[in-house]
N, C-alpha and C positions, 0 to 999 in steps of 0.2 A: 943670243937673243933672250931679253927675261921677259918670261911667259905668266900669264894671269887667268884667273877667270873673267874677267870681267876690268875692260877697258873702258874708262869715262874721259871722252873729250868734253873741254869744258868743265870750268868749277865754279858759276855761276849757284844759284838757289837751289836749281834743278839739279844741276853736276854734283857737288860738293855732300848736298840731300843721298843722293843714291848711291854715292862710292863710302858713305858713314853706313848706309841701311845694309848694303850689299855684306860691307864688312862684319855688320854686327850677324850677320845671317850664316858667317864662316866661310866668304871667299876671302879669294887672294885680288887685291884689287890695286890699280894704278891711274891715274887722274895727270891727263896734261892740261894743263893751262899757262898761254900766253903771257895773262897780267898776272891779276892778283886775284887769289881765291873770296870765294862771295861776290865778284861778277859785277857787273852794272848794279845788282840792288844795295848790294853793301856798302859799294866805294863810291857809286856816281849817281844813285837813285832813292830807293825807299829811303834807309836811312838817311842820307845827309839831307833829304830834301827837309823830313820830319824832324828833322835835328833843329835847323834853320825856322824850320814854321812854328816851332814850340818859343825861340825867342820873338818874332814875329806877333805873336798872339800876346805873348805877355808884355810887351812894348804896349799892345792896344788895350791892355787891362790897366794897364798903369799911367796909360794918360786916361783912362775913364776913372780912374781914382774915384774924383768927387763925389761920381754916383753912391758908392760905399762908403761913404763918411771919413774917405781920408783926404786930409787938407793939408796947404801949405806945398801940395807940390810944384814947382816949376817947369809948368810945360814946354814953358820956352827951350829951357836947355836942357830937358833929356834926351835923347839919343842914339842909336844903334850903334854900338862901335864894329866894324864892319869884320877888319882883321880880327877882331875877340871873337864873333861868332865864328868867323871861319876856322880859326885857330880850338875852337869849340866841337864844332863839328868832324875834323880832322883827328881827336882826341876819340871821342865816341867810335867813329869806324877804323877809328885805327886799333881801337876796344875788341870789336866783335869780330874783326878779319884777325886778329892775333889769335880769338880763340878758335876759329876753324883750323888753321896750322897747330894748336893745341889737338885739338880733335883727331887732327890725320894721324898723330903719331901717336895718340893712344892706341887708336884705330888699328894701327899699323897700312896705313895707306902709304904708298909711295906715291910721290907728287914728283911730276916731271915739267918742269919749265922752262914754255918756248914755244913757238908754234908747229901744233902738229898739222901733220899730213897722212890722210889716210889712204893707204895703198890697196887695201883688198879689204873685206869684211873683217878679217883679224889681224889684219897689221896696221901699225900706226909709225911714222917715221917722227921721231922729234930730235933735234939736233941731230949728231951722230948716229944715232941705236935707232933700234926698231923696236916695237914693242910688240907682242903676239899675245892677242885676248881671245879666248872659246867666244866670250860675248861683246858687244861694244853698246855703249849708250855714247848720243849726241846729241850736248846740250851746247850748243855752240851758239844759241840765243838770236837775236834779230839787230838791225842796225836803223839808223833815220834814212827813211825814205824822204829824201829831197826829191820833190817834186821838177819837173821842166819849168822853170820860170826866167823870162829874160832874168840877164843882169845877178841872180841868185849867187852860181858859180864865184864872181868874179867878190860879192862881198862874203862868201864865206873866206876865201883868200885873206881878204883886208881885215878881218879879225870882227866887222860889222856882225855879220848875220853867225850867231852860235844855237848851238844844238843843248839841250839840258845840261849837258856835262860840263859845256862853257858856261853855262848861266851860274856852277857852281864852283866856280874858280876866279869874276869879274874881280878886277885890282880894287874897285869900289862899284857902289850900289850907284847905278844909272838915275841921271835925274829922267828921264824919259824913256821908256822901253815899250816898244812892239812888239806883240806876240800875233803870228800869224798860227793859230791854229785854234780850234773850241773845244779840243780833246782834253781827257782829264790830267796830264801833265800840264798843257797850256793852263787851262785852267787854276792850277795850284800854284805855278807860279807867277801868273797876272796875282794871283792873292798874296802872297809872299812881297813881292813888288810892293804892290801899291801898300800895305801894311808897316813896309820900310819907309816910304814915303816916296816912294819914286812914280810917276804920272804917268800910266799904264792906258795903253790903247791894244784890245784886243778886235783880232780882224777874223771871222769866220765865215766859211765858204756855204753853211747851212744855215737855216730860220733860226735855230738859234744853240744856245750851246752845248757840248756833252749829249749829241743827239743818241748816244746808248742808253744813257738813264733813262729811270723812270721820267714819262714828261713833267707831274706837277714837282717834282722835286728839282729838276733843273732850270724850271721856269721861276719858280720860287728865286731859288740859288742866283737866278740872272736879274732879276730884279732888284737885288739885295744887295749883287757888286756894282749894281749901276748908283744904289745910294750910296755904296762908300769910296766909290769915284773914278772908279774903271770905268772908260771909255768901250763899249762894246758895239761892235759894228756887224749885224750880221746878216745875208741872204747877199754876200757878194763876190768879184768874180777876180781872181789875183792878175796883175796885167805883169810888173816886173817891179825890177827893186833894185836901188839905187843909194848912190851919196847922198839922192835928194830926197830917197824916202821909200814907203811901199805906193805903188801904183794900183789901183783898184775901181773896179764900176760896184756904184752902190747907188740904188734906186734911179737908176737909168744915168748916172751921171759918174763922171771917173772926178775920183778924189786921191789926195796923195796926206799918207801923214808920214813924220818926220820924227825919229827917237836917237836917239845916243847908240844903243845896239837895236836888235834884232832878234827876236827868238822863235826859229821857228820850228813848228813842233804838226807836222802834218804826217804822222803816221810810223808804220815801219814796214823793212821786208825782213825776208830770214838770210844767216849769217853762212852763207852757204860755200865760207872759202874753204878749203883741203876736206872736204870731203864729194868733190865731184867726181870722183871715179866711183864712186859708188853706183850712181844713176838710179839713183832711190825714185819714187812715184813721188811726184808733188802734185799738190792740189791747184784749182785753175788761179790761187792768188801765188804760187809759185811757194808754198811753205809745205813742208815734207807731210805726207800724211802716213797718219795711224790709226790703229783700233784700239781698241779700249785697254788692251794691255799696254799699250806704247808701242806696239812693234810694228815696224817700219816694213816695206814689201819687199826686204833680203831677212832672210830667216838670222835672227843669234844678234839684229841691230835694231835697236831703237833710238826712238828722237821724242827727246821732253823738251818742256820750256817754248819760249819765243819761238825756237824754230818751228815747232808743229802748228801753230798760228790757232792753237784752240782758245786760248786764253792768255795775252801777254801781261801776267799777273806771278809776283814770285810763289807767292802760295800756293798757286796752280804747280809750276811748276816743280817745286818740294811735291807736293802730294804726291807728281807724277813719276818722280824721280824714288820715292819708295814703288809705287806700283811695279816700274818697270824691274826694281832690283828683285823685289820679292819672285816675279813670274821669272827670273832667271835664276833664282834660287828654289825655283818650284814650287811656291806657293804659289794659289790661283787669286789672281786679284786685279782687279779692276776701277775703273774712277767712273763717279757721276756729277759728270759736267753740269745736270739739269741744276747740280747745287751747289754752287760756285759763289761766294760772299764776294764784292765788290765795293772798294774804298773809295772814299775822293777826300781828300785832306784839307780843306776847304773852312772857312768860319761863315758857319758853324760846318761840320763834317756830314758826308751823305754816306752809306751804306745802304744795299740792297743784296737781297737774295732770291733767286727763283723768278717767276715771271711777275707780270705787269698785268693790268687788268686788262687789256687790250689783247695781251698775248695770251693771255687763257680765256677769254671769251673765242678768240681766233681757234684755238683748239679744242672748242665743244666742250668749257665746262657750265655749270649755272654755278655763277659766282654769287661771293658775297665781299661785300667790300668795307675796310669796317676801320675807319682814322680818328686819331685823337690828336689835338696837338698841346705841344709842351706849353705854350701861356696857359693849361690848368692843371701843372704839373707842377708840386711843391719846392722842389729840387730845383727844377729850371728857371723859378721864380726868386729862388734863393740866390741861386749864383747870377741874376740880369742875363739870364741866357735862353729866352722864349720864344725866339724865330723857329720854326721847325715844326715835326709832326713825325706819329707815325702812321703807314698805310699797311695793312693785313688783309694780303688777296686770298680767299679762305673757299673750297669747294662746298655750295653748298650741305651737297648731301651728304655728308659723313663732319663736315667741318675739315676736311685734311689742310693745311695749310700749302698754299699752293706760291707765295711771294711775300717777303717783305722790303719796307722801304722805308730806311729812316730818317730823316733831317734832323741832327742835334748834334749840340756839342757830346764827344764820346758814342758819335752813333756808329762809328768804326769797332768799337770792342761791344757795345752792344748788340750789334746783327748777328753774333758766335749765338744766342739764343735761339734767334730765328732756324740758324744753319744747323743746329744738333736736332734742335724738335721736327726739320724737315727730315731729316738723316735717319731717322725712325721712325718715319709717319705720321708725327705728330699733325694732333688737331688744336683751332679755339679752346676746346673744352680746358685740353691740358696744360696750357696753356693760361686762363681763364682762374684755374684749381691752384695753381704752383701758388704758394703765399710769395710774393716779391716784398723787399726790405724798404722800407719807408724812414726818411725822404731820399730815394734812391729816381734819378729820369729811368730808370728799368722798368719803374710803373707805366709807363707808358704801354708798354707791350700788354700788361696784364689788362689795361682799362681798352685796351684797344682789343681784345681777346674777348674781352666780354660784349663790346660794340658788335662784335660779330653773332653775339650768342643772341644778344637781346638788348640792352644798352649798356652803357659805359658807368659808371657809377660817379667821376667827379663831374660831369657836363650835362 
């Protein structure tokens, strides 16, 4: 039996994250996984969605051509070539999962592949062998929760109705596709779609979409793919799904639409196969819980990532995934969920950090609320890219920055500002002080920093 300190199932974001930290901290570490290292974000999610949307976006810059003074293009027959993007994408993650198998074996990780079974708190059965860890982490991640819906079952079978992972392998780009969900996967790739050119009807079970976001950014955001021609349907009730289409009640009346595929994208639960002899404490949505180290309610096991249902975000799960090695390496360490950055990959892109004005006036602060938007931003005028804004939910008294939320192109690497000045207490002021580079959209935050202090200077 070869013995470790420290056993990782699972080599998702989370996994792969922790058995690199654990290693560099001087254990002896070993890591099973079934597929392929880097998980759902590497091979079937973050990466190749973003892979995919970056040709997407620049398909729609380039037939806006004319705007920028370039002529003579023919719109007629430009194009997506669908196999090149794919073959593109498949290149990229085939890139960054090569270099995590670089990693282990600097590392000196040993990687065991296959599906493990956990027998007792230190033992892991995978193939033949056993494996015996002092400690174990389980990042064994979450799966699509398919909902009860007539008829569902019978077209996931017929190859109709796919899950994200399908939607990244289709032999061609669907002239008609249905997305049944309003969640921020559904979401990015109704954008994806309809940007390729295919005639996108999205079906939501709430008022309206991404009901986690900030509201003015998501209402914004729904209005905006309703101009460029998604079909968005929402406050309705799913009946079933068929050859003949999705069945649904919307404003008192059942309607059926009818797509080439299917996508449906309603949620997840946690991945809870080979390690139920455990009989860990789950929470009442049935995902394992933990406390702020990662540790699970059997002493020497933690659970990162998807499974613990804190946050189904990779970068959550990385974080978590050092946390938990470190506190098995003896260092004291902890995560603050209150500051958790949040992507949507979308044209233009949303990011948020921290709360919403709604959710901090709910917890007794006296706010201040302080937005600019990028149509008086040099940069976002530059590039024809001034749909957007940012919002800076700011505690009056001290100024501490309590939220931000941003709508822009690049509001994804942008909100890392927001997340470090929360991460130290940061206030407006400092915020306000910092000189930001000009013409950079990062002036946003500064002009919106001073909006909080007293006013903004370009508006």
């Amino acid at each position: 039996m070869n013995k470790y300190d420290l056993v990782v199932l699972g080599g998702g974001p989370g996994g792969y994250v922790a058995a690199i930290k654990a290693a560099q901290l001087g254990a002896k570490v070993a890591l099973v996984e079934k597929e392929k290292l880097g998980g759902v974000c590497l091979n079937w999610g973050c990466i190749p969605t973003k892979t995919m949307l970056k040709t997407a976006k620049l398909y729609k810059d380039i037939l806006r051509g004319e705007e920028f003074g370039i002529v003579g293009i023919d719109t007629d027959n430009i194009k997506v070539d669908w196999n090149s993007l794919l073959k593109r994408k498949d290149k990229v993650v085939n890139q960054l999962v090569s270099g995590i198998y670089t990693l282990f074996k600097k590392n000196k990780i040993d990687l065991y592949e296959g599906m493990g079974t956990v027998l007792n708190r230190n033992e892991i059965r995978i193939n033949d062998e056993v494996l015996w860890g002092k400690n174990l982490i389980i990042a064994t991640g979450a799966k699509e929760n398919f909902p009860s819906i007539e008829g569902l079952e019978d077209m996931v079978r017929s190859g109709k109705v796919i899950n994200s992972k399908g939607a990244l392998s289709l032999s061609e780009i669907p002239k008609e596709l249905v997305v049944v969900g309003g969640g921020v996967i559904a979401v990015e790739f109704a954008t994806l779609f309809n940007s390729l050119g295919s005639k996108v009807t999205l079906i939501q079970r709430s008022s309206r979409i991404l009901t986690s976001v900030e509201s003015e950014m998501a209402l914004t955001l729904e209005k905006h793919l309703k101009r460029e021609g998604i079909n968005i349907l929402t406050d309705t009730k799913l009946k079933s799904i068929s050859e003949n289409g999705v069945l649904f009640e919307h404003k008192g009346q059942d309607k059926i639409v009818k797509g080439d595929k299917y996508l449906v994208s309603l949620g997840l639960k946690p991945q809870l196969n080979g390690i139920e002899k455990l009989n860990l404490k789950l929470d009442s949505k049935g995902f394992v819980e933990t406390n702020e180290k990662l540790e699970t309610s059997l002493d020497g096991v933690y659970a990162i990532g998807d499974l613990n249902g804190k946050f189904a975000l990779a970068h959550v799960a990385s974080a978590e995934g050092v946390v938990a090695a470190e506190n098995i390496m003896g260092k004291k360490s902890t995560i603050n969920y209150n500051i958790v950055p949040a992507c949507i990959y979308t044209f233009p892109e949303l990011a948020s950090v921290g709360l919403t004005e709604e959710e901090a006036k709910a917890q007794g602060y006296d706010v201040i609320v302080s937005k600019f938007p990028l149509a008086a931003n040099g940069k976002a005028l530059s590039e024809g890219e001034t749909l957007g804004f940012v919002k800076i939910i700011a505690d009056k008294k001290y100024g501490e920055i309590l939220g931000t939320h941003i709508m822009a192109s690049h509001a994804t690497d942008m909100i890392s500002e927001a997340v470090v000045a929360m991460q130290i207490e940061g206030t407006v002021y400092d915020i306000a002080k910092a000189i930001h580079p000009h013409p950079t959209l990062s002036e946003i935050m500064m002009e919106a920093a001073h909006g909080a202090i007293d006013k903004p200077i370009h508006i």
